[in-house]
N, C-alpha and C positions, 0 to 999 in steps of 0.2 A: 903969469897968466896962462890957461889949459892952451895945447894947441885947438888947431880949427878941427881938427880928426875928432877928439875928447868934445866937442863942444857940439858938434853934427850927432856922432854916433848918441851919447851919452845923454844928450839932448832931447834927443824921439823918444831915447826909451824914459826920460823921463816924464818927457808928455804923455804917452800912454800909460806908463804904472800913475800919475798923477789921476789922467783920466775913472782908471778903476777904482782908486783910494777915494774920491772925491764922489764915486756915488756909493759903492760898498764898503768905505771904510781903509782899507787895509791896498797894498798894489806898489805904490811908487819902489820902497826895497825889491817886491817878490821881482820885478822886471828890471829894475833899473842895477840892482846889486849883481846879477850874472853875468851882464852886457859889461861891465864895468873894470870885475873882476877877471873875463877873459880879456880883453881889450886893454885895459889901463891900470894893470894890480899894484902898484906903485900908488893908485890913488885910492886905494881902498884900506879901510871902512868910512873916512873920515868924512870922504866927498859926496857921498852918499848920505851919511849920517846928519852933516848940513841940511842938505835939502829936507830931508824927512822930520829935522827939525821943525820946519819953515811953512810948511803945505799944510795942515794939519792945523794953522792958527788959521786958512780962512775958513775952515770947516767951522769952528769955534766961536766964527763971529755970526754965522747962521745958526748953529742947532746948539750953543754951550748949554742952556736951558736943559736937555734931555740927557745927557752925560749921568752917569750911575757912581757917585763920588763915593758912595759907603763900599760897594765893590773896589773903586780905585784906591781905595787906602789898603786894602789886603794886598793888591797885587804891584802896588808901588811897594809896600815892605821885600816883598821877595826880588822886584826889579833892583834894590839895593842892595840887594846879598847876592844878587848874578851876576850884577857888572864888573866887580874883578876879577871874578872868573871868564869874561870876554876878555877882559886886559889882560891876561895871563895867554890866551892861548891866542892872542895877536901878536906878542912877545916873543911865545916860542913858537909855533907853527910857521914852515916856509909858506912864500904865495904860492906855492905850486900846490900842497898839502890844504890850505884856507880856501883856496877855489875847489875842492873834493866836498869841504864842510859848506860853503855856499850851496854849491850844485844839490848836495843831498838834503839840504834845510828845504830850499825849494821844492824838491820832488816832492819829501814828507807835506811842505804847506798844501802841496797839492791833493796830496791823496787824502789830506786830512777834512778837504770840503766834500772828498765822499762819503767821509761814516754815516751811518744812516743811526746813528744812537745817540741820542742826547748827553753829554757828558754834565751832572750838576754841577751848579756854582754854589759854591759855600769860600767861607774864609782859607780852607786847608787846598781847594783846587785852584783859588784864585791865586797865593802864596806860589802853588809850584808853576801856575804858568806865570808869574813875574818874575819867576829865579830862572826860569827858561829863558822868557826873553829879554833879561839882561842879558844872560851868557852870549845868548845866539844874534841878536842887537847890536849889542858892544863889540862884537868879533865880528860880524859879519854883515851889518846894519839889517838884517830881515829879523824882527821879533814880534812880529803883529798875530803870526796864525794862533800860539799856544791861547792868546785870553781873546783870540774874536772866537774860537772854537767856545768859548764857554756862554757867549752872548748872540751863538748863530741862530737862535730861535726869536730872537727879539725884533722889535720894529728898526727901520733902515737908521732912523734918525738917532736914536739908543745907541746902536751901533757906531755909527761913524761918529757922533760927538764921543762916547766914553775912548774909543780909540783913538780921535784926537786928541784927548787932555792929554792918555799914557803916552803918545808917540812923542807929543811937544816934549812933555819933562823929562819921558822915560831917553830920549834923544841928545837931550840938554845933558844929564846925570852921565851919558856914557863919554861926552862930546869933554869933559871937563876931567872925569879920569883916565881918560886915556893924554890928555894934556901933562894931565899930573902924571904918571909912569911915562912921558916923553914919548909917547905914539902917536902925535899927532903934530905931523910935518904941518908947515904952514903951506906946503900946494897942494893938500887935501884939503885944508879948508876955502881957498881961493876958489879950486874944481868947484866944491860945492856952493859954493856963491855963484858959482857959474852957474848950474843946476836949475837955481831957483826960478828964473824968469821963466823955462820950459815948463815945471812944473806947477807956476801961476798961470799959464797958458791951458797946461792940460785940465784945472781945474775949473776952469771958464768953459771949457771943450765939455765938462762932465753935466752942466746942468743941465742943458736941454735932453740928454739924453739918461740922466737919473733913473727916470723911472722903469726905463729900456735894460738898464745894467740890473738894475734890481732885483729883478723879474730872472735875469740868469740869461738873457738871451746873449752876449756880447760879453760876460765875463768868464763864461764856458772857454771861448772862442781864444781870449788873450790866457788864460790859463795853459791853454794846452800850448803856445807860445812860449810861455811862462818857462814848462814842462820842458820843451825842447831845447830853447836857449840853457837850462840848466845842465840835458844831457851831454849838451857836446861842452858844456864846460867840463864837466868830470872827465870826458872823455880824453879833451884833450892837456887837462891835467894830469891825465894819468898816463899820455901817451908823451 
């Protein structure tokens, strides 16, 4: 069972990245994997990956309908060809080294919601962001920015259903190879069964205020959050 320290801290920030995932899509990794990774790297990717398994199914039971399934078969093929390359560099990378690669996934997811240039989706962009975010998923539980960058021009509901289908399974697929190469302690998956009730909490916390995140007003705000918690992970990774 996590102590009460792992279950307060890890907790909030679950409810918040829940909060953002559950009106934009994408959040519980970008927040909850840095807090996590500085704090408790012993339970990382796994406890994390739990939850982000979990969150993502009640989105599915409101908007499955709008979900873009001929999309998600391009970029579930490349999610299958990334994940052992996440399993490989949870293997060999120390936590001191996989908190550098969190920290900077973060920053990128961040800076990646400023391009101002559409990037298209076709079968060969959707392929390379699945093969991203296997890799970057499976090692590090944040994989949501490389394929919501390709669907950032679309309606909220498009969005946050097609990213729940990929987060359930593409979660499921990494949760089960990293089992199979023996990376996955059984108090990473307990942590993340801890996880879950915060982040059915922050999902509840998300609706009324849906339309509010949507808009950018309140997702600007935890981003640059986001940004910071990630900096001083690096930092003090590297320190």
């Amino acid at each position: 069972m996590p102590d009460l320290s792992f279950i307060a801290v890890a907790g909030f920030a679950a409810i918040i990245g829940a909060i953002v995932q559950g009106s934009v899509g994408l959040g519980l990794g970008l927040v909850a994997a840095p807090v996590v990774t500085l704090l408790f790297p012993s339970l990382m990717p796994g406890s994390v990956l739990v939850a982000a398994s979990v969150l993502p199914l009640f989105t599915l039971v409101r908007e499955v309908r709008f979900a873009d399934w001929r999309g998600l078969r391009w970029a579930f093929g490349g999610r299958l060809a990334g994940t052992p390359l996440g399993v490989w560099v949870v293997a060999v990378l120390p936590s001191r080294l996989l908190g550098i690669v969190v920290g900077g996934m973060v920053l990128a997811a961040v800076g990646i919601t400023a391009l101002p240039r559409l990037v298209p989706r076709s079968p060969r962009t959707l392929v390379a962001a699945g093969v991203f975010s296997g890799a970057t998923g499976t090692a590090t539980s944040i994989g949501g920015p490389p394929l919501a960058l390709l669907y950032q021009r679309e309606e909220g509901p498009r969005i946050r259903a097609t990213l729940a289908v990929f987060f359930t399974i593409g979660a499921l697929i990494s949760l089960l190879t990293l089992a199979a190469a023996d990376q996955l302690p059984v108090r990473q998956v307990t942590a993340g069964l801890a996880l879950t009730p915060f982040a059915a909490a922050g999902f509840l916390l998300s609706r009324p205020l849906r339309r509010v995140l949507d808009n950018g007003r309140m997702r600007a705000g935890v981003l640059l959050v986001t940004a910071a918690s990630a900096t001083v992970l690096i930092l003090r990774s590297l320190g």
